[in-house]
NUNU-254637 format. One record per residue (C-alpha): y, x, z; residue in three letters. Coordinates in steps of 0.05 Angstrom, whole numbers, plus 5000, padded with zeros to 4 digits. Layout:
REM NUNU-254637
YXZALA ...
REM end
This chain:
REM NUNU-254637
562648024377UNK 567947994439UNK 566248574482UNK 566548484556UNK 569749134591UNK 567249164673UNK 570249554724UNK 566350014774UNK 565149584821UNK 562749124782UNK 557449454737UNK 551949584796UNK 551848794774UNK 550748774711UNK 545349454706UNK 550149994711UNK 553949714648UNK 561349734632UNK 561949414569UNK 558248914541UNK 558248514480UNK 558147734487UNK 558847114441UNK 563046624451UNK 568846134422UNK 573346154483UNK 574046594544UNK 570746034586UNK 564346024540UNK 565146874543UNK 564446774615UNK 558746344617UNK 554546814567UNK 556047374610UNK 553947064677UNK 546546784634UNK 545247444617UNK 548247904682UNK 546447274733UNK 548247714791UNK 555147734767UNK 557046974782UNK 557347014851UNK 562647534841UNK 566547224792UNK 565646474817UNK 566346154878UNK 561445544898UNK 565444984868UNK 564545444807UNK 571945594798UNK 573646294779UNK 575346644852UNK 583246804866UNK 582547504861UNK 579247574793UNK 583447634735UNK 582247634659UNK 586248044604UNK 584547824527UNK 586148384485UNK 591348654554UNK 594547984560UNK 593647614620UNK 589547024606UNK 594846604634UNK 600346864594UNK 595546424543UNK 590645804552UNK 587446064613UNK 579945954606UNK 580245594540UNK 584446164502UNK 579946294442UNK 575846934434UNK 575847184373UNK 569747734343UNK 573648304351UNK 577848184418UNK 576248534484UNK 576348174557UNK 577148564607UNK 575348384686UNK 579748604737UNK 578048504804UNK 583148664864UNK 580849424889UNK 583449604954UNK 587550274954UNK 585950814987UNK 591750665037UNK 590549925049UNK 588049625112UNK 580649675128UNK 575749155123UNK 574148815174UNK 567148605192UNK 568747935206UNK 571647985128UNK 566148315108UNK 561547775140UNK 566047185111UNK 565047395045UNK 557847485048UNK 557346795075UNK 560546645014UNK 555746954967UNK 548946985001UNK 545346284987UNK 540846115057UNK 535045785065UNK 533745315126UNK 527845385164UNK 524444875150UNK 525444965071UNK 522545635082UNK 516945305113UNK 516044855055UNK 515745415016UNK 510945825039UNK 505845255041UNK 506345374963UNK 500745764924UNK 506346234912UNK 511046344964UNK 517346734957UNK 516847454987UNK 519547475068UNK 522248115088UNK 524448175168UNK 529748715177UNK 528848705254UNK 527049285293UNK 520049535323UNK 521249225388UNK 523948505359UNK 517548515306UNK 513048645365UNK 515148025406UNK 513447615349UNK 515447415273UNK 514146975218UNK 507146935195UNK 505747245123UNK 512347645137UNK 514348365111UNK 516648795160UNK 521849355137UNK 526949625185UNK 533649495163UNK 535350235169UNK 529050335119UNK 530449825078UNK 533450225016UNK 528350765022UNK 521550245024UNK 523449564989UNK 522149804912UNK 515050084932UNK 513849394964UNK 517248974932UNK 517349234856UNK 518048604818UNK 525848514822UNK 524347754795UNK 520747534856UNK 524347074904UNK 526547374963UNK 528147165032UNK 531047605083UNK 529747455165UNK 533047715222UNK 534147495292UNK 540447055283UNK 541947125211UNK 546447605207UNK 543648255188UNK 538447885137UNK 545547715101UNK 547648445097UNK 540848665074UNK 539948075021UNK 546648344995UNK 543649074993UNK 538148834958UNK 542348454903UNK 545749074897UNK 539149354876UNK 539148874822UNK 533648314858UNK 535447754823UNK 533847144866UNK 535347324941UNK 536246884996UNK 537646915077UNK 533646605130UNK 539646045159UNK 539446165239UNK 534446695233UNK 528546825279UNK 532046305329UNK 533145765285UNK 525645815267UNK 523445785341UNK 527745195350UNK 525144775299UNK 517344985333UNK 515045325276UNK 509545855283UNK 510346575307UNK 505547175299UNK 504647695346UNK 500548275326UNK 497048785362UNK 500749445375UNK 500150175379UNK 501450525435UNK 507651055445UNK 502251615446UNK 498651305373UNK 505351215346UNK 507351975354UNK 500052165340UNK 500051785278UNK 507251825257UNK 506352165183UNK 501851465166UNK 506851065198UNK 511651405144UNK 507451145085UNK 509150575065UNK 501550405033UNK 499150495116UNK 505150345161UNK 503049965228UNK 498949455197UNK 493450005161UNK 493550425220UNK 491149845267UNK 486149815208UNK 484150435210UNK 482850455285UNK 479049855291UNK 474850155234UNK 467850325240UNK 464250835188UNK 456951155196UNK 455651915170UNK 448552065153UNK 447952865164UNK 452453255214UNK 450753845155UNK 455554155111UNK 458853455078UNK 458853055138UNK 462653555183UNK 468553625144UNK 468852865130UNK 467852685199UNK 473953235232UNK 478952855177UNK 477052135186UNK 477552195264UNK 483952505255UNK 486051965208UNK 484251575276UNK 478151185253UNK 477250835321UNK 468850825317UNK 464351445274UNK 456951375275UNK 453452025265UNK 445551965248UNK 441852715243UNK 434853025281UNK 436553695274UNK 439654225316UNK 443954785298UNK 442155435268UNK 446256035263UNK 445355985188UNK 449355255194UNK 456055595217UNK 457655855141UNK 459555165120UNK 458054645181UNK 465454685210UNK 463454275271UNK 459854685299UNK 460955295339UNK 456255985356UNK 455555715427UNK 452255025397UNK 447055455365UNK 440555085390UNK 443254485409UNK 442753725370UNK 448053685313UNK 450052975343UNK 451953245411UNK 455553875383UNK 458653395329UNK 461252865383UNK 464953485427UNK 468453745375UNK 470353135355UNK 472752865421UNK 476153495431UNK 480653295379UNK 480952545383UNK 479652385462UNK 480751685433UNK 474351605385UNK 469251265398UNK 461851625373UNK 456051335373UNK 450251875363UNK 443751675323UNK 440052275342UNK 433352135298UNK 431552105219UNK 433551515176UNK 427751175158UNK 425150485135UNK 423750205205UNK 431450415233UNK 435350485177UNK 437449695172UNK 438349635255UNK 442950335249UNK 447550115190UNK 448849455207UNK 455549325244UNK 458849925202UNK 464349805151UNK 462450405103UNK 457550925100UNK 457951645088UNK 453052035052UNK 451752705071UNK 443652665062UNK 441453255033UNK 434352974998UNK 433052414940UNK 428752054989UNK 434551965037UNK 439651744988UNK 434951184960UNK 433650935026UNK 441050945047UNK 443550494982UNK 437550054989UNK 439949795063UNK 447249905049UNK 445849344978UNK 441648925022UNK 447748935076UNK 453848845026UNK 456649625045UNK 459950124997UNK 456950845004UNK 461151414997UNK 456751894960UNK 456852704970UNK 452953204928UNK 452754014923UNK 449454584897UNK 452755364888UNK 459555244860UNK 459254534839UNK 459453804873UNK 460353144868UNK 463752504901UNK 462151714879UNK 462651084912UNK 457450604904UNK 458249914926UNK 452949284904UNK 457048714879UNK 463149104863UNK 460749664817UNK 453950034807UNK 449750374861UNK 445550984866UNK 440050694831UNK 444450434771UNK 444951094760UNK 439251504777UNK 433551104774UNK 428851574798UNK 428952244827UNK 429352924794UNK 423253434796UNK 424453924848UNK 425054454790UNK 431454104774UNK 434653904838UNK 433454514881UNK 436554304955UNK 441854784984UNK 436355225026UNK 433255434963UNK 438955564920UNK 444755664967UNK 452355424971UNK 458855714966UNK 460555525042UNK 468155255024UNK 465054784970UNK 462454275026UNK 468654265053UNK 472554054987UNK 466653514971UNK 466853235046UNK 473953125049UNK 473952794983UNK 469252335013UNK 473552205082UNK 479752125023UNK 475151554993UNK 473051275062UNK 480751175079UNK 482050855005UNK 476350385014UNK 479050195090UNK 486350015078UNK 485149775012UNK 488950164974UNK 489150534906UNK 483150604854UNK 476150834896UNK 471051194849UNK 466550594837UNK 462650644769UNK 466051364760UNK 463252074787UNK 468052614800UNK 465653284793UNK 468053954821UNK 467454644785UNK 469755224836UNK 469455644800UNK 473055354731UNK 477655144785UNK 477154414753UNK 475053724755UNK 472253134714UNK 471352424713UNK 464852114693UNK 464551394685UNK 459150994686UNK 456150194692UNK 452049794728UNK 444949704703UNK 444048894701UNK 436549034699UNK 436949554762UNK 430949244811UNK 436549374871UNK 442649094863UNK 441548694810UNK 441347964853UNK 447148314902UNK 450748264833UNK 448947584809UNK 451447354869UNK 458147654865UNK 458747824779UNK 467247574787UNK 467448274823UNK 462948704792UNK 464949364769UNK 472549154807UNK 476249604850UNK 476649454931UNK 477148684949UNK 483248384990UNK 
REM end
């Protein structure tokens, strides 16, 4: 078969290739094979009347094309056709950025505004990525629209964006930079890339809808910059996170450690349910609190610390037992619960109201050297009852006061929970529903258990039937 030889410039077109072999009868039926399978490539080799652009030349076997039949020369199966661009020297004149922006008008297709409009009215829309700044996205954007810096644009797109065969639309403010980033991302091989004619301007003009979101301020942006940095949280899951609202049952050893690392995530709103005070013997493991709180309610000496380092949280102290009569008036208006009971009786009471409101549970568990983290959530996987239908003898199940904890274990277990919490509110990754991880301190490892829902379990079995598309599914959109 004719091979097709590429120059440098050329190959970050056609997947990093410099030769390729192509079928074809002539060198005009070469060059349409080569464009069908390296699409990217006809923009550079054609212009929009689909003539073959002035400064690209052809050499069959070294001869110059035209020293021949031009496009119709025949190709034979062993001849070679070789591309040859013009390539500035290094002592040539400089681009110009009017140049530069000529020939991207040239090879960018656009998209008029009301066409993009159109098209996102469509069950599936092409992607929309604004390249604007902070500032410009804060004033107001395109609804449905990706925000990536233009500086950034390299660094996030692929972890966005992975699916290089998904229409693309690039948006700026006039429609200029969304050119120079659609050609960026065509040089990352995105196949089907468009710009936003007019930009954010021509959109306004035509009285198409803008979005304005809410904003952080310049003190959470710095406080919060390492989650701004990730592109899974970003703005939009840190507004998330801080209009979040989670309840912790037990200010003990599993909710203490949960409860520093979700209000330093900067969930905006922690509940914190527990009747006891502290005891001296609480400060080997209840990080919290401190020798001066000795005496004192857990939920007050919880809430100071807390405060101390989040002045922004908001806690809301339950300072009584769970039981049947509260239980239902306490959980209600939280997003997810955290369970740092330390009884059977507790935990059964806590899944019950968190089936019967529609809330995942975030599920802690230690004893010595070993503990364990779940997720239970009615509707979307198992809960507690799916999987222990009834309690443990107290021979079996001692509690921490009888048989003691290694007083670092807690604080591996809780923050595995706060880790979980965070999955469940931004929506991201796998959370541990239907599986139980378990920690071994002292193997120094950990294991996955996996389990199902019972469809006879007398709890969430109707919570189920009502919802059996997501059963045993990871976190919903």
């Amino acid at each position: 078969m004719p091979q097709f030889l590429l120059p440098i410039p050329l190959r970050k077109y056609a997947d990093g290739h410099g030769e390729i072999a192509i079928g074809g009868a002539s060198v005009r039926h070469a060059l349409a094979q080569l464009v069908h399978r390296c699409p990217l490539l006809e923009d550079q080799l054609f212009d929009t009347r689909g003539e073959l652009r002035a400064f690209v030349n052809l050499f069959l076997n070294g001869d110059d094309i035209r020293l021949h039949d031009g496009l119709d020369t025949p190709v034979g199966e062993r001849d070679t056709l070789e591309v040859l661009p013009a390539i500035a020297g290094g002592s040539g004149a400089p681009r110009s950025f009017g140049g530069w922006r000529a020939d991207l008008q040239a090879l960018i297709p656009t998209l008029e505004p009301l066409e993009l409009a159109a098209l996102q009215a469509q069950a599936q829309p092409p992607a929309l990525v604004d390249v604007r700044s902070d500032s410009e996205w804060a004033q107001g954007h395109i609804p449905h629209a990706l925000h990536i810096d233009r500086g950034y644009l390299e660094q996030r797109i692929e972890a966005l964006l992975p699916d290089r065969a998904q229409p693309v639309v690039c948006c700026c403010q006039s429609g200029v930079r969304s050119m120079f980033a659609a050609e960026t991302l065509m040089r990352l091989g995105y196949r089907n890339v468009k710009s936003l004619a007019g930009g954010l301007e021509a959109w306004k003009q035509h009285g198409l809808p803008l979005a304005v979101d809410a904003q952080l301020s310049g003190h959470q942006r710095a406080r919060y910059l390492r989650h701004l940095s990730i592109p899974e949280v970003g703005q939009e899951g840190q507004l998330r996170l801080l209009d979040a609202k989670v309840l912790l049952i037990g200010a003990g050893g599993l909710g203490c450690p949960a409860a520093l690392y979700l209000a330093a995530a900067g969930v905006g709103t922690l509940g914190i349910v527990d009747d006891d005070v502290v005891d001296l013997s609480n400060l080997q493991r209840q990080v919290l609190h401190r020798a001066d709180s000795v005496g004192h309610p857990k939920t007050e000496s919880a809430r100071d610390t807390l405060l101390a380092l989040n002045p922004d949280l908001q806690v809301r102290l339950f300072p009584q037992r769970l039981d049947a009569a509260n239980a239902a008036a306490i959980c209600a208006g939280f997003d997810v619960i955290v369970d740092g009971s330390d009884n059977f009786s507790t935990r059964y009471l806590i899944n019950d109201t968190a089936v019967a409101l529609g809330l995942p549970v975030v599920h802690g568990s230690v004893y010595r050297f070993e503990g364990q983290v779940g997720v239970f959530w009615a509707g979307h996987g198992p809960c507690y009852r799916c999987l222990y239908p009834a309690a443990p003898p107290p021979e079996l199940a001692p509690s921490c006061a009888e048989g003691g904890v290694l007083g670092v274990l807690p604080g591996v277990i809780g923050v595995l929970q706060a880790t979980e919490t965070l999955k469940l509110l931004l929506r991201i990754g796998e959370p541990l529903l239907g599986r139980a991880l378990r920690y071994d301190a002292l193997a120094g490892g950990m294991r996955t258990l996996r389990f199902r829902r019972d469809p006879a379990c007398p709890c969430c079995a109707a919570a189920a039937a009502e919802a059996p598309q997501q059963a045993d599914e990871g976190v919903p959109a």
